[in-house]
C-alpha positions as CSV (number, residue, x, y, z in Angstrom):
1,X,0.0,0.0,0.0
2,X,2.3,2.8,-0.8
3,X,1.2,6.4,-0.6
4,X,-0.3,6.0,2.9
5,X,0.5,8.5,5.4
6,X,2.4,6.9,8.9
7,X,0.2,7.7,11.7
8,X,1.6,6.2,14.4
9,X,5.4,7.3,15.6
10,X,6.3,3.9,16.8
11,X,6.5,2.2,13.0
12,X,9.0,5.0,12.2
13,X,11.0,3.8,14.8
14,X,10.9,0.5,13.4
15,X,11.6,1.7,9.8
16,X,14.7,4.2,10.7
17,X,16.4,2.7,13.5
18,X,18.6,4.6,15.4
19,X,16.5,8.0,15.3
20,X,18.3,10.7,17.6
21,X,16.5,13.3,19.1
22,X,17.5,17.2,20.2
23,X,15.3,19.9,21.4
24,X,15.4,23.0,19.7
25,X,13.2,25.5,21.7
26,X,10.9,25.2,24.4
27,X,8.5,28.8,25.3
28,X,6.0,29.4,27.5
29,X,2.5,30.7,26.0
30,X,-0.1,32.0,28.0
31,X,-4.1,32.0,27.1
32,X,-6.1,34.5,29.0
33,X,-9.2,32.8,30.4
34,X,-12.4,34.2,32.7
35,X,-10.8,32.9,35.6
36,X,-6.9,34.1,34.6
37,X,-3.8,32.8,32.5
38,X,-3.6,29.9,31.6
39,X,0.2,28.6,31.3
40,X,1.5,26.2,29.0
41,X,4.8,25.0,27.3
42,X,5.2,25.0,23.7
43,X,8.4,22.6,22.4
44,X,10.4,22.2,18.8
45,X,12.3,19.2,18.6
46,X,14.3,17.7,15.5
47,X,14.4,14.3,15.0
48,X,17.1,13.1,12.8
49,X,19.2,9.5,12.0
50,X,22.2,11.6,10.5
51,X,22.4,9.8,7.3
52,X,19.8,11.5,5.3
53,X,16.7,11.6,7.2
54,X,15.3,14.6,9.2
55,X,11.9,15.9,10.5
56,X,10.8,18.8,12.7
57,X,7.8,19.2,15.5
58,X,6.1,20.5,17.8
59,X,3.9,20.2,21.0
60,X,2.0,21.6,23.4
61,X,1.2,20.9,26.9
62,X,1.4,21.6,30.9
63,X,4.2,20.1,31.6
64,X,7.7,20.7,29.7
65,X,8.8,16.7,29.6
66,X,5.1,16.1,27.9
67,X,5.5,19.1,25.4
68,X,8.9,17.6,24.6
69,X,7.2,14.1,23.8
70,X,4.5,15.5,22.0
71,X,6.9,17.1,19.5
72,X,9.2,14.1,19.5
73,X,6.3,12.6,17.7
74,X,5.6,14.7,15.8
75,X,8.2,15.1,14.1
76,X,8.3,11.4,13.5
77,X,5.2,11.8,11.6
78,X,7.0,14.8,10.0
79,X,10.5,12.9,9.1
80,X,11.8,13.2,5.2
81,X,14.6,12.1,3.2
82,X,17.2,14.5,2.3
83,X,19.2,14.5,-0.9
84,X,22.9,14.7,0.0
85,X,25.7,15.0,-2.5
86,X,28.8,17.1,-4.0
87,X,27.6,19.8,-5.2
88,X,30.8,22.2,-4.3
89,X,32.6,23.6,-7.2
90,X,35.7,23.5,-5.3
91,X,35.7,20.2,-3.8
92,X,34.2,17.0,-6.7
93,X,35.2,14.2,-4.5
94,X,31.7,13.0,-5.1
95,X,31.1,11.6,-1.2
96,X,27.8,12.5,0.3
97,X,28.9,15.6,2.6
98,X,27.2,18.0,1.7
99,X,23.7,19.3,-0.8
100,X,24.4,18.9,-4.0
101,X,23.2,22.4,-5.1
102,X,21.8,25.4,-3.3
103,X,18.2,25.0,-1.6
104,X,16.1,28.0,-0.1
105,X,13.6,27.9,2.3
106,X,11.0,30.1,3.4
107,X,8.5,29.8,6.9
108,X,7.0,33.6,8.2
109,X,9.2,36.3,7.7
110,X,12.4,34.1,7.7
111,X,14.3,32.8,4.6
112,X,17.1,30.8,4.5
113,X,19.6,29.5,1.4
114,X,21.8,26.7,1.8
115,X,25.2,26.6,-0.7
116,X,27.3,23.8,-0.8
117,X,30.7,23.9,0.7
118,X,33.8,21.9,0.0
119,X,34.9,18.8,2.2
120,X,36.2,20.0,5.6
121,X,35.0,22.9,5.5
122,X,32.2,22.0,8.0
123,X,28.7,23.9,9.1
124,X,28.5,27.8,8.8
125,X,25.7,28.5,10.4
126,X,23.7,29.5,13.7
127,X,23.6,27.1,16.3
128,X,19.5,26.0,15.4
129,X,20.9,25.6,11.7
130,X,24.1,23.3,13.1
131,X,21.7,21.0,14.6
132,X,19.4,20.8,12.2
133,X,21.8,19.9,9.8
134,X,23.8,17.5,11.8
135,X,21.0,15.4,12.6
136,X,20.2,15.3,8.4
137,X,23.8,13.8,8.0
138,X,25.3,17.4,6.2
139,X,28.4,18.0,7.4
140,X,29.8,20.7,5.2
141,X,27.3,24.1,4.3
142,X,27.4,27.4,3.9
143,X,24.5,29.6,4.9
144,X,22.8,32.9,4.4
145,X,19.6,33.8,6.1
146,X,17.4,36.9,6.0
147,X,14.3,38.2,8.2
148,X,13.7,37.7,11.6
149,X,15.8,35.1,12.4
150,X,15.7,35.5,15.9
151,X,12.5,33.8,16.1
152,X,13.7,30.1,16.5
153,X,10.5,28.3,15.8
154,X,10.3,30.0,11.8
155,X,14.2,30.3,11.5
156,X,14.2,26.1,12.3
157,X,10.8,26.0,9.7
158,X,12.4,27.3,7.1
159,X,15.6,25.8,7.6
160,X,13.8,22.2,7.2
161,X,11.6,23.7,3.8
162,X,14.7,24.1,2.6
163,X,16.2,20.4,3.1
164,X,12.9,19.2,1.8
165,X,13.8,21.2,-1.5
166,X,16.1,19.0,-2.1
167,X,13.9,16.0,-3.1
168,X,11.0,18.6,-4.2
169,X,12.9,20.0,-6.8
170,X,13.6,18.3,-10.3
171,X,17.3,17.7,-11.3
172,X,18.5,16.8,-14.2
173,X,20.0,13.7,-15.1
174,X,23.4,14.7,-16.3
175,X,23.7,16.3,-12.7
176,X,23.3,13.2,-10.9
177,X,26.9,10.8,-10.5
């Protein structure tokens, strides 16, 4: 039956195994109700298996630990494949290390670009980028972002837009070693 949404976090684990988990923000919201606020904890967390497989979510609840589980689950239910490569001008050693040509992502008033760096050259990025990217399995990036990018939860959005690019968008075949 392919085509089928997974709707259940636990056949994920089953599918990718050694899924690694890191929490990328947690907030406090408040809803004003008749009788006062009302507090809870809102968390991001990227799920990733650093070899090409990386999703994002998030959760709400009271507590932090549950908002952090929610959003681990989430993102399970969220997790894509992302297209590694060579795609460096300076580097054609042809090892999956890095994208192999530059993405762009947009979430809110955030946009980021990815370009692809040569071997060793590692992660240029923020920190919420670094992690992101890590747990995908890139290990060599440069990046340029624009907006508001001080608001983690659209700055992490966009920058997992822009790794889903790189299966969304159509390459063609001479490109491909």
């Amino acid at each position: 039956m392919a085509g089928l949404k997974i709707r259940e976090p636990q056949i994920v684990n089953t599918l990718i195994p050694d899924l690694q988990e890191e929490v990328i923000n947690i907030n406090l919201v408040q809803k004003q109700t008749d009788a006062g606020e009302k507090s809870r904890f809102k968390a991001i967390v990227a799920v990733g298996n650093r070899d090409g497989y990386i999703g994002l979510g998030s959760g709400k609840a009271s507590q932090v630990r549950n908002a952090i589980e929610k959003a681990a689950a989430d993102a399970r239910l969220k997790i894509v494949p992302v297209r590694r490569g060579c795609g460096s001008w300076e580097c054609d050693c042809g090892k999956l290390h890095s994208i192999p040509f530059q993405v762009e992502g947009k979430t809110g008033g955030v946009r980021v670009v990815f370009v692809p760096g040569p071997r060793g050259l590692g992660i240029v990025a923020s920190e919420v980028s670094k992690v992101i990217l890590g747990l995908a399995g890139i290990r060599d990036c440069w990046t340029r972002s624009y907006g508001s990018t001080r608001t983690i939860p659209s700055f992490a959005y966009a920058v997992f837009e822009a790794l889903k690019e790189t299966y969304s968008l159509i390459i063609p075949t001479d490109w491909v070693r």
